[in-house]
C-alpha positions in Angstrom: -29.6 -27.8 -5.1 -33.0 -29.6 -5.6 -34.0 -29.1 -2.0 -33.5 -25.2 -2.3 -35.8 -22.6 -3.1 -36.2 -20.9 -6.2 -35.0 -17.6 -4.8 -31.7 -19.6 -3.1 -30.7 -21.4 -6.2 -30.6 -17.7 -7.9 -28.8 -16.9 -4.7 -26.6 -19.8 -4.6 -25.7 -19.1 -8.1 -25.1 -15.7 -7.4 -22.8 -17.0 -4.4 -21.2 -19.2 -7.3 -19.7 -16.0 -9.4 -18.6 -14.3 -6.7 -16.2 -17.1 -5.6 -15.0 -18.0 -9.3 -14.2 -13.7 -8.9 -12.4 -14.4 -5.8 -10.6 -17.7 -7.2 -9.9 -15.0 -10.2 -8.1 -12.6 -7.9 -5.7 -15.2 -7.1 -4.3 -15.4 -10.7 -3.8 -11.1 -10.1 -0.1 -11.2 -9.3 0.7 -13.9 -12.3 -1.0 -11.6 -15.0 1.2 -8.2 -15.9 -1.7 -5.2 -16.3 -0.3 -5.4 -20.1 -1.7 -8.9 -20.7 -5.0 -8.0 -19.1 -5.6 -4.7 -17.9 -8.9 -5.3 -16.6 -8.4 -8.3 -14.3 -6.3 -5.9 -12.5 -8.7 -4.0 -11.3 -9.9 -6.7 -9.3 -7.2 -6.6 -7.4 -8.7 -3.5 -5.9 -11.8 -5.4 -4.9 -10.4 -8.5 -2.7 -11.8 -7.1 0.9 -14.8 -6.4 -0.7 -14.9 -9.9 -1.9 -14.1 -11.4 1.1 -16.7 -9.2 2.9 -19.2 -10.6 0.8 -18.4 -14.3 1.2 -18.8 -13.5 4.9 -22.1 -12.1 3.9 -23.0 -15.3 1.8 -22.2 -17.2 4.8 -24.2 -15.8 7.2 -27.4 -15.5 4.7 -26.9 -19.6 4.5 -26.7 -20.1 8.0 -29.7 -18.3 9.0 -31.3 -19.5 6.3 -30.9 -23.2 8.3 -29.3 -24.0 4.3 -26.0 -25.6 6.0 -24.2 -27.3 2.8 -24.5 -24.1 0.6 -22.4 -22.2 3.2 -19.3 -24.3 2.6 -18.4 -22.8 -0.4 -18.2 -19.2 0.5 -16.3 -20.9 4.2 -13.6 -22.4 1.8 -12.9 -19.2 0.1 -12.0 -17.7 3.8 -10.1 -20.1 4.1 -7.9 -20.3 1.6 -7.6 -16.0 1.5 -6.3 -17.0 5.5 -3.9 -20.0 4.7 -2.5 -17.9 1.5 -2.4 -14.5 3.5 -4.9 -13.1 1.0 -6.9 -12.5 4.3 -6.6 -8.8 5.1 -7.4 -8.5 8.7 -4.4 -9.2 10.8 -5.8 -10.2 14.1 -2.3 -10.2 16.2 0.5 -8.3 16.2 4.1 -8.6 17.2 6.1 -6.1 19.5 9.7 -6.7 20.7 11.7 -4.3 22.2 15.4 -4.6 20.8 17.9 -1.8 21.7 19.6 -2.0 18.8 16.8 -1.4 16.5 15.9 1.9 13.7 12.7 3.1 12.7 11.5 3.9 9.4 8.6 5.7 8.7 6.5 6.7 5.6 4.0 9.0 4.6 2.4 10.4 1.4 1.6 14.3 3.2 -0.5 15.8 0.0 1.2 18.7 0.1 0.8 19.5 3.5 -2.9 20.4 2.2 -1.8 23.3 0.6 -5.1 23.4 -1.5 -7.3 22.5 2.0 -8.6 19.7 1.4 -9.4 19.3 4.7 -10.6 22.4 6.7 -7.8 22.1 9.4 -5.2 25.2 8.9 -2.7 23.5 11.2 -2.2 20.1 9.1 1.3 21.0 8.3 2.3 21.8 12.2 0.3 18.5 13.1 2.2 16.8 10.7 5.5 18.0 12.5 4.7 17.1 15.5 3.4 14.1 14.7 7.1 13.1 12.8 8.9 14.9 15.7 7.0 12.8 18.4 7.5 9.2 16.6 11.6 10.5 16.1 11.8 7.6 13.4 15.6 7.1 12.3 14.6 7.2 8.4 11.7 9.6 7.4 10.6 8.7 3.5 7.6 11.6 2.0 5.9 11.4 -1.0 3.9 14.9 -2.1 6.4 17.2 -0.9 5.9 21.1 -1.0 8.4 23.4 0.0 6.7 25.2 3.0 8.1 27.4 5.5 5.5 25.7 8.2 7.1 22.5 8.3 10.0 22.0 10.8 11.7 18.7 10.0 16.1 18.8 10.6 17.8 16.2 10.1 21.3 15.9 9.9 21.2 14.2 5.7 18.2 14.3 3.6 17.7 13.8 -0.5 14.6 16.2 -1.8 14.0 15.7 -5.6 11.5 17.6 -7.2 9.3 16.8 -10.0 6.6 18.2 -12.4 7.1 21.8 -14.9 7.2 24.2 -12.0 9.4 21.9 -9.7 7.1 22.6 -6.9 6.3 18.8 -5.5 8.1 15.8 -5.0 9.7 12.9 -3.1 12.0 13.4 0.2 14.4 11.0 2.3 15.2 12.1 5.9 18.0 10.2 7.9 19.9 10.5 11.1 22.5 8.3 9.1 25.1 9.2 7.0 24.5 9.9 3.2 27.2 8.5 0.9 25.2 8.1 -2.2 21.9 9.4 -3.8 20.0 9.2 -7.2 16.3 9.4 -8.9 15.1 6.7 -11.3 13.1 10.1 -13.3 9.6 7.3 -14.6 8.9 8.8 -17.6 5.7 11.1 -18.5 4.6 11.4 -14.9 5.0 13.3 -12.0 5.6 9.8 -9.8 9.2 8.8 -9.2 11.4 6.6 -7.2 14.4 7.9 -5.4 16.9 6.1 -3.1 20.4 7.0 -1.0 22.4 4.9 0.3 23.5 5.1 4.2 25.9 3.9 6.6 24.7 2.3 9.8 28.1 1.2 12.0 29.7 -1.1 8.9 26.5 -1.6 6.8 25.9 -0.1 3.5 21.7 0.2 3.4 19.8 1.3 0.2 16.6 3.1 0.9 14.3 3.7 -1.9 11.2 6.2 -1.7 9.2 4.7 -4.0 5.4 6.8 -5.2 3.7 5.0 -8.5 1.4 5.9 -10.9 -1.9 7.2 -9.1 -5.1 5.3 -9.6 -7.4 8.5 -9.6 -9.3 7.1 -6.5 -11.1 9.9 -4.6 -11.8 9.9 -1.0 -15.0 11.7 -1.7 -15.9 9.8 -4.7 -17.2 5.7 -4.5 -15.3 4.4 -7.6 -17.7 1.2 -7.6 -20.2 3.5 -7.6 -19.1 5.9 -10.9 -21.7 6.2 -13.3 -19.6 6.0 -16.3 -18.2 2.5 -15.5 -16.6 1.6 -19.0 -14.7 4.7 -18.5 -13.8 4.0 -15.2 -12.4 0.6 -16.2 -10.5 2.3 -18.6 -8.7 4.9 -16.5 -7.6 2.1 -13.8 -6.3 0.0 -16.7 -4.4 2.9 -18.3 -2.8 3.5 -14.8 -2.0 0.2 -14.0 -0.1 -0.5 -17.5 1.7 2.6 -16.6 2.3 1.2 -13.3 3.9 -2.1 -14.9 6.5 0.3 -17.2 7.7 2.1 -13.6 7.4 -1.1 -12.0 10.5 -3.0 -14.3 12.4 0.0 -15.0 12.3 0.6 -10.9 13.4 -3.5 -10.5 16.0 -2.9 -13.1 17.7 -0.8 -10.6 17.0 -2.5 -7.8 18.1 -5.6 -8.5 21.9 -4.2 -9.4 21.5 -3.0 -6.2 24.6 -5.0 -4.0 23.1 -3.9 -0.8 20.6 -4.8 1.8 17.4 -2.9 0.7 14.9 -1.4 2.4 11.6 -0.2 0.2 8.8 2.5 1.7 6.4 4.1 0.0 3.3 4.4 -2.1 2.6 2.2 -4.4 -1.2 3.7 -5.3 -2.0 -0.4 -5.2 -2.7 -2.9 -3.2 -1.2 -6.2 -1.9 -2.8 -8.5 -4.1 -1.5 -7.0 -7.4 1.2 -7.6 -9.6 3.0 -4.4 -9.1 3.3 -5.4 -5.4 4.3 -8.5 -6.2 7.1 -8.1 -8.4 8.1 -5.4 -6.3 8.6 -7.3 -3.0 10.1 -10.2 -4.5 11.8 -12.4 -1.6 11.7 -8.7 0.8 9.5 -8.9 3.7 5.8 -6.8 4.4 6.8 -5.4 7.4 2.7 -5.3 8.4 2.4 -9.1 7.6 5.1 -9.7 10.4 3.8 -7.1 13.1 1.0 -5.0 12.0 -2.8 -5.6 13.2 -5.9 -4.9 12.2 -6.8 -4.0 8.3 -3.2 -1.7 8.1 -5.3 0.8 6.3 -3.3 3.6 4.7 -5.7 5.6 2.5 -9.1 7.1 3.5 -11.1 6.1 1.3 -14.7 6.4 3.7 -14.8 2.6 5.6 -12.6 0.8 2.8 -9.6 -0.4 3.7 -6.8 0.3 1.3 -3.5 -0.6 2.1 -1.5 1.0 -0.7 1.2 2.4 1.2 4.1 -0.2 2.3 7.5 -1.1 4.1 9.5 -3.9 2.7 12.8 -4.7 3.7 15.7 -7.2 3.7 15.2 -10.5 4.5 18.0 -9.8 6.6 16.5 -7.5 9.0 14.4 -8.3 11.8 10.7 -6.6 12.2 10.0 -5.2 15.5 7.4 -3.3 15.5 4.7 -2.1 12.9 2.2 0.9 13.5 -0.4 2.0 11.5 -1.5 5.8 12.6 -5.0 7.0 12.3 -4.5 10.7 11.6 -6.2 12.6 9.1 -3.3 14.7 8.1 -3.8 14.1 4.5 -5.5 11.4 2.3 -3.1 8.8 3.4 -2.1 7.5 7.0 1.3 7.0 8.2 3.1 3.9 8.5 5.8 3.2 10.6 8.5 0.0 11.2 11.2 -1.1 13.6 13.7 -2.9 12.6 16.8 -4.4 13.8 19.5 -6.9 12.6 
């Protein structure tokens, strides 16, 4: 420090916050949104984080300042060796014949209100599902609409909301022999599940959409001008998050079955909600995805709030992350086998 500049030690110090933030964001899935809402939204902020570290160190470097770069360097590394990194820079692809495909995908209403200025979203959106073929189709933000063309042979629709005119959906080329909805309270979000029959295996699906963030494509959150209120809305949303979260685990964990989770969870992998959802299942895009496994579009941020976990006792294949812009979410898909 006495060698620096006066302008680096302001940096350095500056360099110095951000990494006690990023060594914050560690504590994220420990700390229920009900003990402290507010560190939860920081769980939002890891890539940025991690983008600026990699900022930091490149500032130090040209800056011919080689000790000071060390610091933001050991942040990096510990996001890589405790897979808080969140660019994936190989994937894994096996071809297995007796593998099925799940896919999921939050379709906003098959832009019913255009959103985006495409009037053929919701055939695009069928062909796109009839091209992939997957085995299990899970939507969140259903409408009933005469333009979509998905048939399977079983499939679970629940509606939510007064006018019953949205909801959650489970597609599957397997038999149905049981169904339900966990009904979250005060919300249009839900969780539904069935359980199928593959050859002699019972599996329980869930379909699982939590409480929204209020995060707008169009609309930099960092970058609202009311701040404090900001703050307040995530917080709200995430404590609501935490109430679906243990009444959804409640369920789940009387569940006898092997389980497979898809959905969206309107949060990220470094949160609490993601945490004590996945439990000992596995991120199907840790094991085979590439790349930042972006699922909402949200300008060049990438979000990964939509997710496949399953069974420890299935095998991942295959996972694709599809760039379309169908709708404000992009479509994940997983092969499995077992």
């Amino acid at each position: 420090m006495k060698n620096l500049s006066f302008i680096n030690k302001i940096i350095f110090f500056i360099n110095n916050i951000f990494a006690l933030l990023f060594l914050a964001s560690f504590a994220i899935p420990f700390i229920s949104p009900k003990t402290l809402p507010v560190l939860s939204v920081l769980s939002l902020a890891v890539p940025l984080l991690l983008f600026i570290h990699i900022l930091f160190i490149i500032y130090w470097w040209l800056a011919g300042v080689k000790k000071q770069f060390l610091l933001s360097a050991f942040c990096i590394l510990l996001a890589i060796f405790f897979s808080n990194f969140p660019y994936k820079f190989s994937e894994r692809n096996i071809i297995s014949g007796n593998s099925f495909s799940i896919m999921n995908y939050n379709v906003r209403l098959f832009n019913k209100y255009q959103w985006i200025e495409d009037d053929n979203i919701p055939q695009k959106i069928s062909d796109l599902i009839k091209q992939n073929d997957p085995d299990i189709l899970t939507l969140q933000e259903l409408y009933p609409s005469t333009e979509i063309d998905i048939n399977y042979p079983y499939k679970f629709i629940d509606f939510k909301g007064d006018n019953k005119i949205f909801g959650q959906a489970i597609f599957s080329k397997f038999e149905i022999i049981n169904k339900g909805s966990l009904d979250f309270n005060d919300t249009d979000n839900n969780a539904i599940f069935i359980d199928i029959l593959k050859g002699s295996d019972t599996i329980r699906i869930y379909n699982l959409h939590l409480e929204s963030l209020g995060i707008k494509p169009n609309k930099d959150f960092l970058g609202e001008k009311d701040s404090e209120k900001m703050i307040k809305r995530l917080s709200n949303s995430f404590v609501k998050q935490q109430e679906q979260v243990e009444k959804f685990n409640i369920h789940k964990d009387k569940c006898k079955y092997k389980i497979i989770i898809s959905g969206d969870f309107n949060n990220t992998a470094y949160s609490w909600a993601y945490r004590e959802i996945k439990g000992n299942l596995t991120d199907t895009f840790l094991v085979s995805g590439k790349g930042f496994g972006k699922t909402y579009d949200f300008n060049k941020y990438p979000l990964r709030i939509d997710f496949l976990l399953v069974d420890k006792y299935f095998k991942v294949n295959q996972h694709e992350n599809f760039d379309v812009k169908y709708s404000d979410h992009f479509p994940v898909l997983a092969k499995i086998s077992h």
